[in-house]
GUMI-462692 format. One line per field, with one value per atom (N, C-alpha, C): residue in one letter; atom name; x, y, z. Coordinates in steps of 0.05 Angstrom, whole numbers. Layout:
res	c(A_...)
atom	c(CA_...)
px	c(X_...)
py	c(Y_...)
pz	c(Z_...)
// end
This chain:
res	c(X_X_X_X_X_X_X_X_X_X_X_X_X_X_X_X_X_X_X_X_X_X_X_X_X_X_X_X_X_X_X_X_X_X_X_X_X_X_X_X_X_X_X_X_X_X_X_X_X_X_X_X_X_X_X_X_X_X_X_X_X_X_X_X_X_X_X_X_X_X_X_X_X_X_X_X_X_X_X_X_X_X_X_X_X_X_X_X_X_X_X_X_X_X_X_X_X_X_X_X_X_X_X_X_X_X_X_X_X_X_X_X_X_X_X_X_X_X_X_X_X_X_X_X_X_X_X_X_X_X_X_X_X_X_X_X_X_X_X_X_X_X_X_X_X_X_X_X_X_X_X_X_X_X_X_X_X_X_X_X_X_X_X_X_X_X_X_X_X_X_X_X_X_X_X_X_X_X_X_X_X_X_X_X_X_X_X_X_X_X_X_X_X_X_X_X_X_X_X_X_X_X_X_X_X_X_X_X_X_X_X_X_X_X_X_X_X_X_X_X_X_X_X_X_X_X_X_X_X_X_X_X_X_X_X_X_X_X_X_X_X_X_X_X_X_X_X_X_X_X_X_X_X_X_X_X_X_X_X_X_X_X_X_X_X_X_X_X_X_X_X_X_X_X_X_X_X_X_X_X_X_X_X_X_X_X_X_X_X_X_X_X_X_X_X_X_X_X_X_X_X_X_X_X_X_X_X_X_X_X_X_X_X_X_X_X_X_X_X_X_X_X_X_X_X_X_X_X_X_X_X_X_X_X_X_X_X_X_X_X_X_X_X_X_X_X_X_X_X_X_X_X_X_X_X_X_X_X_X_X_X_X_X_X_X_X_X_X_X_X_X_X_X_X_X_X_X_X_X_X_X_X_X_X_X_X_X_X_X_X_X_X_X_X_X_X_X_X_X_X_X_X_X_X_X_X_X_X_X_X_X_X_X_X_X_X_X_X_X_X_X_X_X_X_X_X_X_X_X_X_X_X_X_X_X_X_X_X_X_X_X_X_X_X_X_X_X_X_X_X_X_X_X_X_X_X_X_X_X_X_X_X_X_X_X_X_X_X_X_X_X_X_X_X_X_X_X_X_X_X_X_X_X_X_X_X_X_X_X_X_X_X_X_X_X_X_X_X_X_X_X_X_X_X_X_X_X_X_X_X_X_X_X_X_X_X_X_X_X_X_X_X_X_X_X_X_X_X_X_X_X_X_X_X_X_X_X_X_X_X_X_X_X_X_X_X_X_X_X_X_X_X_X_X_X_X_X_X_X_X_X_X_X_X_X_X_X_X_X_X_X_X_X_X_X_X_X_X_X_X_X_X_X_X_X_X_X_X_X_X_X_X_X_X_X_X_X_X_X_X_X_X_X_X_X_X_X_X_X_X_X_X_X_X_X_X_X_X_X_X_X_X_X_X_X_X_X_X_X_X_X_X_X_X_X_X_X_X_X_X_X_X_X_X_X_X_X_X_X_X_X_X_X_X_X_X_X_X_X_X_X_X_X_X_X_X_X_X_X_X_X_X_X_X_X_X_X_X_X_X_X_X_X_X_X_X_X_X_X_X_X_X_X_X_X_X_X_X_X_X_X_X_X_X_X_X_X_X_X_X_X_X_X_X_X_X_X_X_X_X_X_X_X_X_X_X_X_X_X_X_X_X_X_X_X_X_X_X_X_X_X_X_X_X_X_X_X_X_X_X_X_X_X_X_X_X_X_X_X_X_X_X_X_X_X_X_X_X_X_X_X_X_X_X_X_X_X_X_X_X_X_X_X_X_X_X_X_X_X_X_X_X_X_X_X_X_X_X_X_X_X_X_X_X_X_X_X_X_X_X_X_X_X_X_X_X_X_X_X_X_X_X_X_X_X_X_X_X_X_X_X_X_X_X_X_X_X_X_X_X_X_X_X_X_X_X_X_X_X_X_X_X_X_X_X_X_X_X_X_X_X_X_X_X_X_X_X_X_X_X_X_X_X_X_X_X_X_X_X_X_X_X_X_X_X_X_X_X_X_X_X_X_X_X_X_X_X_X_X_X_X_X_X_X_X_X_X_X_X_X_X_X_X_X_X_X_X_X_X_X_X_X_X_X_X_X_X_X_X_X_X_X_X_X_X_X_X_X_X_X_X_X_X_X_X_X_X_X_X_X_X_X_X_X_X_X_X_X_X_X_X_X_X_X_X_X_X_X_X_X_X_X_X_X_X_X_X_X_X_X_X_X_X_X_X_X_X_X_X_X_X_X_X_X_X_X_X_X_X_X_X_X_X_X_X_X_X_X_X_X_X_X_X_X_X_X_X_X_X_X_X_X_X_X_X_X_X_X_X_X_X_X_X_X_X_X_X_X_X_X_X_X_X_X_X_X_X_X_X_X_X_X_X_X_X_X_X_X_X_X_X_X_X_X_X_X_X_X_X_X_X_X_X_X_X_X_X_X_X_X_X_X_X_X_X_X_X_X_X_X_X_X_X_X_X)
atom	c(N_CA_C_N_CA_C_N_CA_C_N_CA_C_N_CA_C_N_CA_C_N_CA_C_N_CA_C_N_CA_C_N_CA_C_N_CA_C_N_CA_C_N_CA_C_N_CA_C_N_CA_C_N_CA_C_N_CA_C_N_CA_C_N_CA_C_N_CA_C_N_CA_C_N_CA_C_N_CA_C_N_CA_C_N_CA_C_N_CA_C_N_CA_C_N_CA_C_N_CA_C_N_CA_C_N_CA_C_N_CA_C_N_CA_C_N_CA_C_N_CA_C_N_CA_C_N_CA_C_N_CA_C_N_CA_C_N_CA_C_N_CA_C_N_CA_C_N_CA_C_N_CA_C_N_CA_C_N_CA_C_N_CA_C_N_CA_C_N_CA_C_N_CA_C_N_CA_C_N_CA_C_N_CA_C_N_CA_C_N_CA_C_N_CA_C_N_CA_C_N_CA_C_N_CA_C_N_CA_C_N_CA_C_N_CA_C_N_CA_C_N_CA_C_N_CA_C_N_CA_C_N_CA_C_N_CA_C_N_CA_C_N_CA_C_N_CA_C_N_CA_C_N_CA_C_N_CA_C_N_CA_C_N_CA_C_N_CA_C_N_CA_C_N_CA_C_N_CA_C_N_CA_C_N_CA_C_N_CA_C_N_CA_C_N_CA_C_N_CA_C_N_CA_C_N_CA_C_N_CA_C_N_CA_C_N_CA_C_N_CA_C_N_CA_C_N_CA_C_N_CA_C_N_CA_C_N_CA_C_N_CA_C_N_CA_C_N_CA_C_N_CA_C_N_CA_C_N_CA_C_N_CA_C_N_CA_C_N_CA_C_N_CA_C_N_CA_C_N_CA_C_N_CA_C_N_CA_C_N_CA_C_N_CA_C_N_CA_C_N_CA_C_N_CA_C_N_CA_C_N_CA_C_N_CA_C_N_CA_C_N_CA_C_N_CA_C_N_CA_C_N_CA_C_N_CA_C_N_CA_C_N_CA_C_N_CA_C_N_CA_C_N_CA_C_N_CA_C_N_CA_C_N_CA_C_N_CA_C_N_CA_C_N_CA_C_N_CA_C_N_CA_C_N_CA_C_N_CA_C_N_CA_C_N_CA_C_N_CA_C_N_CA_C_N_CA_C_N_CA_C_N_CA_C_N_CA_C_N_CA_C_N_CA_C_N_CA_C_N_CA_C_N_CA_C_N_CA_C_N_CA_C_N_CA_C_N_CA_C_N_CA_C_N_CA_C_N_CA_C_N_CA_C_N_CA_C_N_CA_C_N_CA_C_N_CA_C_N_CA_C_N_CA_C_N_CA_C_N_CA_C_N_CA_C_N_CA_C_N_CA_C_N_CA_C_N_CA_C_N_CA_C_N_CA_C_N_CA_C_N_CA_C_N_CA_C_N_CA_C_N_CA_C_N_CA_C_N_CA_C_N_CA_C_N_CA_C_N_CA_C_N_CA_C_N_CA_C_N_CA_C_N_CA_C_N_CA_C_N_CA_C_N_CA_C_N_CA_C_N_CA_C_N_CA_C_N_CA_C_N_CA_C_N_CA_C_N_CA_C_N_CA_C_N_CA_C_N_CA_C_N_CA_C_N_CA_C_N_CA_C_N_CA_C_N_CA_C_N_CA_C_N_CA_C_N_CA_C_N_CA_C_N_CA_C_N_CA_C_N_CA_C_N_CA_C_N_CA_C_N_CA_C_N_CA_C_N_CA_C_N_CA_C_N_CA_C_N_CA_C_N_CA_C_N_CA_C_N_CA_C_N_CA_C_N_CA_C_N_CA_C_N_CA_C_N_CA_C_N_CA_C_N_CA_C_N_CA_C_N_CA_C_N_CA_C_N_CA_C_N_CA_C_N_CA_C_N_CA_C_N_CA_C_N_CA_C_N_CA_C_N_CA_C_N_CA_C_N_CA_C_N_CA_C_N_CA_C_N_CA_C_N_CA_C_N_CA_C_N_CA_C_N_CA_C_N_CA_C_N_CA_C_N_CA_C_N_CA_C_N_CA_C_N_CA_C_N_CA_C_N_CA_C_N_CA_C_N_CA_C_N_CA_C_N_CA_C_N_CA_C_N_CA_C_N_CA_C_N_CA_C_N_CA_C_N_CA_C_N_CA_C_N_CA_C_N_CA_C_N_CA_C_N_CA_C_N_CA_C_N_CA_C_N_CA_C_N_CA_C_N_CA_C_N_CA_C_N_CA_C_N_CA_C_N_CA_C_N_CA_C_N_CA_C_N_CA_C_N_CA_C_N_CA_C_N_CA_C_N_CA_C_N_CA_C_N_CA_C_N_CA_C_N_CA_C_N_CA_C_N_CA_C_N_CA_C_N_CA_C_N_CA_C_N_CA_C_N_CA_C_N_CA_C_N_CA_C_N_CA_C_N_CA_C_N_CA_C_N_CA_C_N_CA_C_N_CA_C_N_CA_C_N_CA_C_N_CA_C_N_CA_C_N_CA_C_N_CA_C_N_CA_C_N_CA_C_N_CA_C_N_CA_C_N_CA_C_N_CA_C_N_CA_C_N_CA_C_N_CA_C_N_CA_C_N_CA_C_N_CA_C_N_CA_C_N_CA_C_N_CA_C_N_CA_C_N_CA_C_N_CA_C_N_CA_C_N_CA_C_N_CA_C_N_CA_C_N_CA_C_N_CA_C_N_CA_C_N_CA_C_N_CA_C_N_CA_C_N_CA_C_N_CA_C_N_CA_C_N_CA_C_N_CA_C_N_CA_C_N_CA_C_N_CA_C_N_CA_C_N_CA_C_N_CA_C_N_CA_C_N_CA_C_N_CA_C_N_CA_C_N_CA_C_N_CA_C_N_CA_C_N_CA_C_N_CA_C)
px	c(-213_-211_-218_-243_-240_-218_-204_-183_-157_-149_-137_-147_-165_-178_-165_-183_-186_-152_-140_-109_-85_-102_-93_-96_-124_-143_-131_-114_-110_-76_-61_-37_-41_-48_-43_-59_-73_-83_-69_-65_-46_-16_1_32_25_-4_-9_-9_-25_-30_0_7_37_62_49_72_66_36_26_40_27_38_66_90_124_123_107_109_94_79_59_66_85_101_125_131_157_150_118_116_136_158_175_192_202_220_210_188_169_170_172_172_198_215_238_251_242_246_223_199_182_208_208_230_251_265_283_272_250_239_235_223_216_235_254_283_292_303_317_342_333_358_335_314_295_276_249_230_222_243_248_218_202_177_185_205_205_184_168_143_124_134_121_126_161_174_168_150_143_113_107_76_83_110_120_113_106_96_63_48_24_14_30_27_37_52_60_45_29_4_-22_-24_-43_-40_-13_-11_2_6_8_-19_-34_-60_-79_-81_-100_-83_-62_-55_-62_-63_-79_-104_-119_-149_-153_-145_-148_-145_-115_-110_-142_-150_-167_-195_-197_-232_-225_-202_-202_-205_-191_-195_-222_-242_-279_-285_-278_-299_-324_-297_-319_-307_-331_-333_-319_-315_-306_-292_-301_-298_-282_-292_-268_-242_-243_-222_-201_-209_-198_-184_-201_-196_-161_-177_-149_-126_-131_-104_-92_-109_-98_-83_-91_-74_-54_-57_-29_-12_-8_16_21_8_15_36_25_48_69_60_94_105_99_111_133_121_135_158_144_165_195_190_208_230_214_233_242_231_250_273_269_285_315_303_323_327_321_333_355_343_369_379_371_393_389_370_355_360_352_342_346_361_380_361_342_317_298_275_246_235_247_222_205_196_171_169_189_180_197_198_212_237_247_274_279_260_248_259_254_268_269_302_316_314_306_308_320_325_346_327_334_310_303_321_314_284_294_284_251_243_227_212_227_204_202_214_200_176_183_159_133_138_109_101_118_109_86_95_83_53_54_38_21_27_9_-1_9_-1_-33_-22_-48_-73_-58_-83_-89_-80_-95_-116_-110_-125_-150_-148_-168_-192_-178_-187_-212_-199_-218_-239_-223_-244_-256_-266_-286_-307_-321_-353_-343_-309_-313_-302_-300_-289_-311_-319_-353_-340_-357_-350_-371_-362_-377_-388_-382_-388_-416_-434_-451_-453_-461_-456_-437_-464_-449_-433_-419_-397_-374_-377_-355_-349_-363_-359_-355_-356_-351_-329_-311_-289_-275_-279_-254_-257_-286_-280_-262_-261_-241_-210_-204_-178_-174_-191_-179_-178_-192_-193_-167_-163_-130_-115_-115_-90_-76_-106_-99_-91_-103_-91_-57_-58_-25_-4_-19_-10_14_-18_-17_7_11_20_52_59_91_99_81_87_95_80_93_111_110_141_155_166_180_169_177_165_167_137_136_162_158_181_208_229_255_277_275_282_315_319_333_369_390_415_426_409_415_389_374_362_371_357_365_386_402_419_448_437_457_483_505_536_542_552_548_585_596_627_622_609_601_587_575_556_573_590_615_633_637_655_648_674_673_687_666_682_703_716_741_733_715_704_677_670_650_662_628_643_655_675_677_673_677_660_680_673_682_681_700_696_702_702_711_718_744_751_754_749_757_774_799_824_819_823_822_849_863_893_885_906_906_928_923_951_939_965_966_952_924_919_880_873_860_854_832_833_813_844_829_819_802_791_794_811_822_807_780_771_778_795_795_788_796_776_805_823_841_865_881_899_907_932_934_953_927_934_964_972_1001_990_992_979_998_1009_1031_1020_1016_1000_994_987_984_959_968_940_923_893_881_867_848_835_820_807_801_772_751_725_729_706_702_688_664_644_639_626_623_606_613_603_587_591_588_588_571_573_584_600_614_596_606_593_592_568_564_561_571_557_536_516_489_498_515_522_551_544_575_582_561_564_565_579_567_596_587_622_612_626_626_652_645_668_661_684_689_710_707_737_744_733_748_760_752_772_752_755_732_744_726_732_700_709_681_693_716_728_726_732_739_706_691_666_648_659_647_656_681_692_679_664_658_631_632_617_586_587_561_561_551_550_527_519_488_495_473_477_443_448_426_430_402_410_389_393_378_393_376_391_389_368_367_356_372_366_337_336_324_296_288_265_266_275_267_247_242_214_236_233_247_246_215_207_222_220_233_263_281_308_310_285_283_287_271_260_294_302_328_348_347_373_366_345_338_349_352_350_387_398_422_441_437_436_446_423_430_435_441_457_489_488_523_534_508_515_521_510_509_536_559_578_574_557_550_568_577_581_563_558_535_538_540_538_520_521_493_508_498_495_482_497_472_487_472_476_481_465_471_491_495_517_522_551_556_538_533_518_487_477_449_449_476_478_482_502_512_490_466_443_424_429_402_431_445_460_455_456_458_426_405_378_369_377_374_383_416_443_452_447_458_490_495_512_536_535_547_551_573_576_569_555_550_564_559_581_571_596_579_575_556_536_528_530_517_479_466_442_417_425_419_425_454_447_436_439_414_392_384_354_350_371_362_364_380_394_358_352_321_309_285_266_252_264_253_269_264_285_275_285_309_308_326_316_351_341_362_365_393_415_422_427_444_453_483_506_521_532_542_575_598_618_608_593_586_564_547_521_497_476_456_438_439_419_389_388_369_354_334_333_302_298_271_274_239_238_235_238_235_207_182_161_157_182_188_203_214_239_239_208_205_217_217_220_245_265_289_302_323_325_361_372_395_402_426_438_455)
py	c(681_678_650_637_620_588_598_573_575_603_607_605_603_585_558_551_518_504_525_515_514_541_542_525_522_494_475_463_436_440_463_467_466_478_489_462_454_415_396_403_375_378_406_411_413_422_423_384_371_339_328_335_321_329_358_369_356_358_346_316_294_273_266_275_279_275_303_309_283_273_260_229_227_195_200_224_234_250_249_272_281_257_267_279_275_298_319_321_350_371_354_361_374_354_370_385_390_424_440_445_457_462_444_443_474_468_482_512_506_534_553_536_548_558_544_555_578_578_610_617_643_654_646_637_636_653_642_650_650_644_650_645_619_608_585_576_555_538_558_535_527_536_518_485_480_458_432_431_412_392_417_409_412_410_412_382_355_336_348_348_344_378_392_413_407_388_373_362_342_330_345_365_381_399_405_421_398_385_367_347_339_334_348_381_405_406_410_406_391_362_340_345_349_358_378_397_422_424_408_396_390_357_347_364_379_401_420_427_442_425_400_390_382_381_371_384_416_429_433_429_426_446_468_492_504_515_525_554_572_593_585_562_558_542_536_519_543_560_588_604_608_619_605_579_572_565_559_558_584_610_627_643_633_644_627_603_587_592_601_609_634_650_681_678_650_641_637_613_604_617_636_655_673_691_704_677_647_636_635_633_622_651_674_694_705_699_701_691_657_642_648_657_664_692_706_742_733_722_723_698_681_653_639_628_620_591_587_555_546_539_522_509_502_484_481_489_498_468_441_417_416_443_433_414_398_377_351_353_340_327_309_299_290_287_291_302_326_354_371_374_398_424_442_459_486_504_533_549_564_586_598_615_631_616_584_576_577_558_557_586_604_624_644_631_634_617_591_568_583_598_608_626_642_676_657_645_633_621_607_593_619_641_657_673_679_688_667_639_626_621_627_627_646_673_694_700_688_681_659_641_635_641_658_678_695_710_733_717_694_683_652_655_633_627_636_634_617_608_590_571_564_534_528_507_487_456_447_417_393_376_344_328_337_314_324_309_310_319_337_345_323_300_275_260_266_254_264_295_313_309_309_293_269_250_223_228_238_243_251_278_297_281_259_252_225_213_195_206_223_238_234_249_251_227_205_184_164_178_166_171_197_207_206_198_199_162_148_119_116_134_137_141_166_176_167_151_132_103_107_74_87_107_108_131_134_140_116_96_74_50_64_37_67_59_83_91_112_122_105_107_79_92_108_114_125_126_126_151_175_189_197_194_192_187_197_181_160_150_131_107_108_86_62_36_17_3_-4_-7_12_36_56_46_62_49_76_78_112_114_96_107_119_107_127_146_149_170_192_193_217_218_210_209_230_239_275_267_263_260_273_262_278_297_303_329_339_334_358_381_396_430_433_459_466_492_497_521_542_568_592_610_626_643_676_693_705_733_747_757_787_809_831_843_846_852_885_893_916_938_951_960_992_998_1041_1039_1053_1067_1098_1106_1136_1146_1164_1171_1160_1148_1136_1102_1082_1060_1052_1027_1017_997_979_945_945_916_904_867_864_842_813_801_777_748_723_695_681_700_681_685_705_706_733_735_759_773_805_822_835_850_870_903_904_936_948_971_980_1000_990_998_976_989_966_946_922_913_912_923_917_889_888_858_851_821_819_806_813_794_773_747_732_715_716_716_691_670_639_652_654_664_636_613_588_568_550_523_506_499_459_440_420_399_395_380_370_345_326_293_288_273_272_263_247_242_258_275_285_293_283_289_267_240_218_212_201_197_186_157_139_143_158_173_161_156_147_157_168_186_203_213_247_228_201_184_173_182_169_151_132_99_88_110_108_90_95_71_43_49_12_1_17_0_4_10_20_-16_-18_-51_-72_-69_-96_-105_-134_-151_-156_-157_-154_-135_-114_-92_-85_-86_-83_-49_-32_-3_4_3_14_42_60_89_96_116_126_158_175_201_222_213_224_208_197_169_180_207_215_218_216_220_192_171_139_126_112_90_77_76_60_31_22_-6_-21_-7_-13_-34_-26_-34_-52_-69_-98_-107_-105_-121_-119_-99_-97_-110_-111_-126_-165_-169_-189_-198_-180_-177_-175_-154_-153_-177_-189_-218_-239_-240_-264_-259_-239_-223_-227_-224_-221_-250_-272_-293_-308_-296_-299_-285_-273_-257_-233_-226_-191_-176_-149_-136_-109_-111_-85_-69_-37_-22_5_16_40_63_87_107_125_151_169_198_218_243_251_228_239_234_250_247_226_215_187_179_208_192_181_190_175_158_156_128_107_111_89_88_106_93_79_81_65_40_31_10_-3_3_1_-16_5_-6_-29_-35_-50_-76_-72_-96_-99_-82_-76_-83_-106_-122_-108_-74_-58_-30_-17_4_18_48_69_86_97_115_147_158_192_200_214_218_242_258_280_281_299_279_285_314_312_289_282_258_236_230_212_209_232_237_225_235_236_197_190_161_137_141_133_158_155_166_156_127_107_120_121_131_113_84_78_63_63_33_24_5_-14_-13_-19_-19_-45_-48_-76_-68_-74_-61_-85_-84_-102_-86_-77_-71_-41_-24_1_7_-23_-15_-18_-3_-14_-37_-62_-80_-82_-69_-74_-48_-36_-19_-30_-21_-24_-11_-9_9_-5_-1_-7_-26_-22_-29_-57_-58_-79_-91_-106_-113_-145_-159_-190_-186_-169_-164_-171_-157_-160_-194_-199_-221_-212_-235_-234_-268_-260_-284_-305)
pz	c(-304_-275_-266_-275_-273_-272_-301_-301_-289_-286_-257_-236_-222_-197_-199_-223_-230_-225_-234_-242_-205_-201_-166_-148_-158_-132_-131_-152_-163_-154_-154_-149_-124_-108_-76_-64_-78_-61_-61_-87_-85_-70_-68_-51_-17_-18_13_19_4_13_20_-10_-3_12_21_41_70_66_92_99_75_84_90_77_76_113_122_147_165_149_171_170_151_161_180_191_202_220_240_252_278_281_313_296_273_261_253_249_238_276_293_322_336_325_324_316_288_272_289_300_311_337_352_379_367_344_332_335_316_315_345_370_394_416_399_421_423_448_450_427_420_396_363_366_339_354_353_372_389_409_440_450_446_456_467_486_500_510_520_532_513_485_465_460_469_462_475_498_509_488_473_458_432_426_395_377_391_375_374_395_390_362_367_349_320_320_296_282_298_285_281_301_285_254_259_226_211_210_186_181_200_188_182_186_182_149_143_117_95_104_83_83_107_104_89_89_78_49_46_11_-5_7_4_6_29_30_-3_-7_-30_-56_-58_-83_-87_-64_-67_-59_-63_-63_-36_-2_14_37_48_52_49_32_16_36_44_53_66_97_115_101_88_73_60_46_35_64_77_92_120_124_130_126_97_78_82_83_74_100_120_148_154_151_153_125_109_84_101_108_115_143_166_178_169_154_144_129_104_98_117_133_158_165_176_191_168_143_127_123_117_119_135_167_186_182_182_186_162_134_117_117_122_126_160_178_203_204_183_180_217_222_253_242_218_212_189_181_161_139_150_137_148_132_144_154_140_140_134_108_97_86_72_66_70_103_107_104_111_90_77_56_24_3_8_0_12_13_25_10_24_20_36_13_27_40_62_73_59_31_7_-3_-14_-35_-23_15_23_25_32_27_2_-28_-50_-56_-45_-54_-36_-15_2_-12_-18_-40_-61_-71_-94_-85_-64_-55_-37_-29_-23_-46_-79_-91_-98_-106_-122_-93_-57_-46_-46_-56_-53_-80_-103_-123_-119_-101_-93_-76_-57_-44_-49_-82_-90_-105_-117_-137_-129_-98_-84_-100_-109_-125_-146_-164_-179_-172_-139_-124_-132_-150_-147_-144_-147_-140_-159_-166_-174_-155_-139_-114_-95_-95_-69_-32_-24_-4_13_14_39_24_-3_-16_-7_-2_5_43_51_73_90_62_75_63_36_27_47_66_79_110_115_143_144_117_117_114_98_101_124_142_171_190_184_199_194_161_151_166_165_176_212_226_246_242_232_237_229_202_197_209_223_251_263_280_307_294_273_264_258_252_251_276_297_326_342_336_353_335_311_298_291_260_255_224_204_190_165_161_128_107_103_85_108_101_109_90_86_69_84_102_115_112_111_100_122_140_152_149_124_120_119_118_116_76_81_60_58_69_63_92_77_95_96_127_141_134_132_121_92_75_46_50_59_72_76_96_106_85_50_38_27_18_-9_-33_-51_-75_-87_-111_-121_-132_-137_-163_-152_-127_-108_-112_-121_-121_-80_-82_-71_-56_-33_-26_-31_-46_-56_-23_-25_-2_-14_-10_-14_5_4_27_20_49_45_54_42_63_62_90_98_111_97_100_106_119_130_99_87_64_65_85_99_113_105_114_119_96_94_90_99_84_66_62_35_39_19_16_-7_-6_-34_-20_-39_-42_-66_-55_-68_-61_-79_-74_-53_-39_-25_-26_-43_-41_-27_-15_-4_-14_-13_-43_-36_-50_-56_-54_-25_-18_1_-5_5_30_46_70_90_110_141_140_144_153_171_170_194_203_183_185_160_162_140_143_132_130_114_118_99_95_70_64_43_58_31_17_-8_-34_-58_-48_-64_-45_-38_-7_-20_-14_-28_-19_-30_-30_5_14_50_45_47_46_67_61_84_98_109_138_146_164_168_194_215_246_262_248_263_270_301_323_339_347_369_391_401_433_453_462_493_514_525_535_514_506_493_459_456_447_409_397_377_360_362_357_329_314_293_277_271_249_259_278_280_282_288_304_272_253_224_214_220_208_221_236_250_234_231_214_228_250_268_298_281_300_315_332_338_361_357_368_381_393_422_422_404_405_419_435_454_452_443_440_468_484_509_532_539_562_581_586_608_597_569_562_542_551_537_551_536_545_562_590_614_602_611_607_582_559_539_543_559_563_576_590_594_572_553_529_515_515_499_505_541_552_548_539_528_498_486_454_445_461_472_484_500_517_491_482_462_433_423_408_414_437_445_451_452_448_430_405_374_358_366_360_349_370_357_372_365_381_395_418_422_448_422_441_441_461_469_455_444_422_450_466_472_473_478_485_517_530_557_572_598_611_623_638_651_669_691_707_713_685_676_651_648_626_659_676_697_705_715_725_712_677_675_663_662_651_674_706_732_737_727_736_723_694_683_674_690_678_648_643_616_614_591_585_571_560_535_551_536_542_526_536_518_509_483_484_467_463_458_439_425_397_401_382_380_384_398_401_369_360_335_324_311_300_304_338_336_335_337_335_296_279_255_249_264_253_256_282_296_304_298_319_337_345_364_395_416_436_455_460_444_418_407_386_377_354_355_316_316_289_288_266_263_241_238_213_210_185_177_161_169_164_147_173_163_156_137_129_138_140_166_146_164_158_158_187_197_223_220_242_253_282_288_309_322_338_364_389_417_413_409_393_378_361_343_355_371_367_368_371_363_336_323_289_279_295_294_290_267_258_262_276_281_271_255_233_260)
// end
């Protein structure tokens, strides 16, 4: 019993730390799968979605702490104990999510690793068996460390984490796991190779022959049944290949102009995925940055979700030099999590990103 403890403690500390951190360089995207989760048609908790960051940072830094209180051995009970009600959450959240298919991807670990709703709530099954083995067998959590070792240990965790925090809340996330990181070219990105599996379907054709019917199931072709047809189901049996970028469109009038603005050698893109909730002040600084950009042969234009007549008012309040144009706001949420922030591409590939925050940073050739 013991070396199963020993073997648990050391498993479930170290996937909670690093699930935690995944989340905790990325907490507005950890916010926006929470957003996901609170919506109507999942768990219909709307008035959760306004407090979906600050609840973000609480469970992703209660995670690294908790990692850490278990690997030293510090209180042990509450540390057992809270591990063991948050798996029993996310357990439930993950097989909701995969028994009624609500949520495509849990974000446990961010966009890191993807994972299937199946897979996420086998990885919890698992992860509620070894906390429940820790559970019974508390008396052999011990520790090496000194009371006020174990506490200057788990009070710096937390002092980490909140500085970590605070430091990719107001730039953007140290790591970039992202398929719109810097280097990557969003025309490869949307490409499907020649030899990607493809997605299998498979169908149930449903026919009256006399007096009764029949179902004759095949992968697509339509069968030879000497009887009426009624209808037919049909069921993806195998997913094809998805390329990580596959929702990205620069529209203007009903009109998408992604290719051409993919060729241009100095592209600069002002994304703002919901004008109505951007840092206002911000768009001085930009129409600055913008300004002499467009004096330099850039071309630049605004990226948003919202409608004309709160793009014309803030282009209006501000004198904004560019037109915006229309984006899915998912994707831009995924492209920045700066609202607004700024791209710089170079014939498709991004050079350069920064946040509203940064943008002395920004180096234009």
């Amino acid at each position: 019993m013991r070396i199963l403890v020993t073997l648990s403690r050391i498993i479930v500390g170290i996937l909670f730390i690093i699930s935690g951190f995944i989340k905790l360089n990325d907490p507005v995207g950890f916010s926006f799968k929470l957003e996901e989760y609170f919506s109507q048609g999942v768990l219909d908790l709307p008035f959760l979605m306004p407090y979906a960051l600050a609840i973000s940072l609480f469970v992703v830094i209660l995670e690294v702490v908790l990692g850490v209180m278990l690997l030293v051995g510090f209180r042990v009970k509450f540390t057992v104990w809270s591990l063991l009600l948050m798996i029993v959450f996310f357990t439930f959240l993950t097989f909701y999510s995969a028994y009624f298919n609500k949520v495509t991807d849990c974000g446990c670990f961010g966009d890191a690793i993807k994972l299937t709703p199946w897979e996420s709530f086998t990885k919890d099954v698992v992860l509620l068996f070894l906390i429940l083995v820790l559970f019974i067998g508390q008396k052999h959590i011990t520790s090496v460390f000194s009371p006020m070792a174990k506490r200057i240990i788990t009070g710096l965790a937390l002092v980490g984490c909140v500085v970590f925090a605070n430091y990719v809340l107001n730039h953007l996330p140290a790591i970039d796991f992202r398929p719109y990181k810097i280097g990557a070219n969003i025309e490869e990105g949307m490409g499907v190779p020649d030899d990607a599996p493809k997605a299998i379907y498979e169908y149930a054709w449903r026919f009256k022959v006399g007096d009764t019917e029949k179902i004759v199931v095949t992968q697509g072709e339509y069968p030879s049944v000497d009887g009426e047809f009624l209808d037919v189901e049909t069921t993806e049996i195998q997913e094809g290949y998805e390329p990580p970028i596959h929702d990205f469109t620069i529209e203007k009038n009903g009109e998408d102009q992604t290719a051409s603005f993919l060729q241009e050698e100095k592209l600069i893109m002002v994304v703002a995925y919901d004008l109505a909730k951007s840092k206002g002040d911000a768009f001085g600084d930009i129409k600055k940055v913008t300004d002499t950009a467009s004096k330099q042969g850039y071309t630049v234009i605004g990226m948003s979700a919202s409608g004309g007549a709160l793009v014309s008012q803030v282009v209006a309040a501000h004198q904004l030099d560019f037109d915006f144009y229309f984006t899915d706001e998912t994707t831009l949420k995924t492209i920045t999590r700066s609202n607004p922030g700024i791209l710089v591409l170079n014939r498709g590939t991004i050079v350069e990103k920064v946040h509203h925050n940064d943008l002395e940073d920004l180096r234009l050739d």
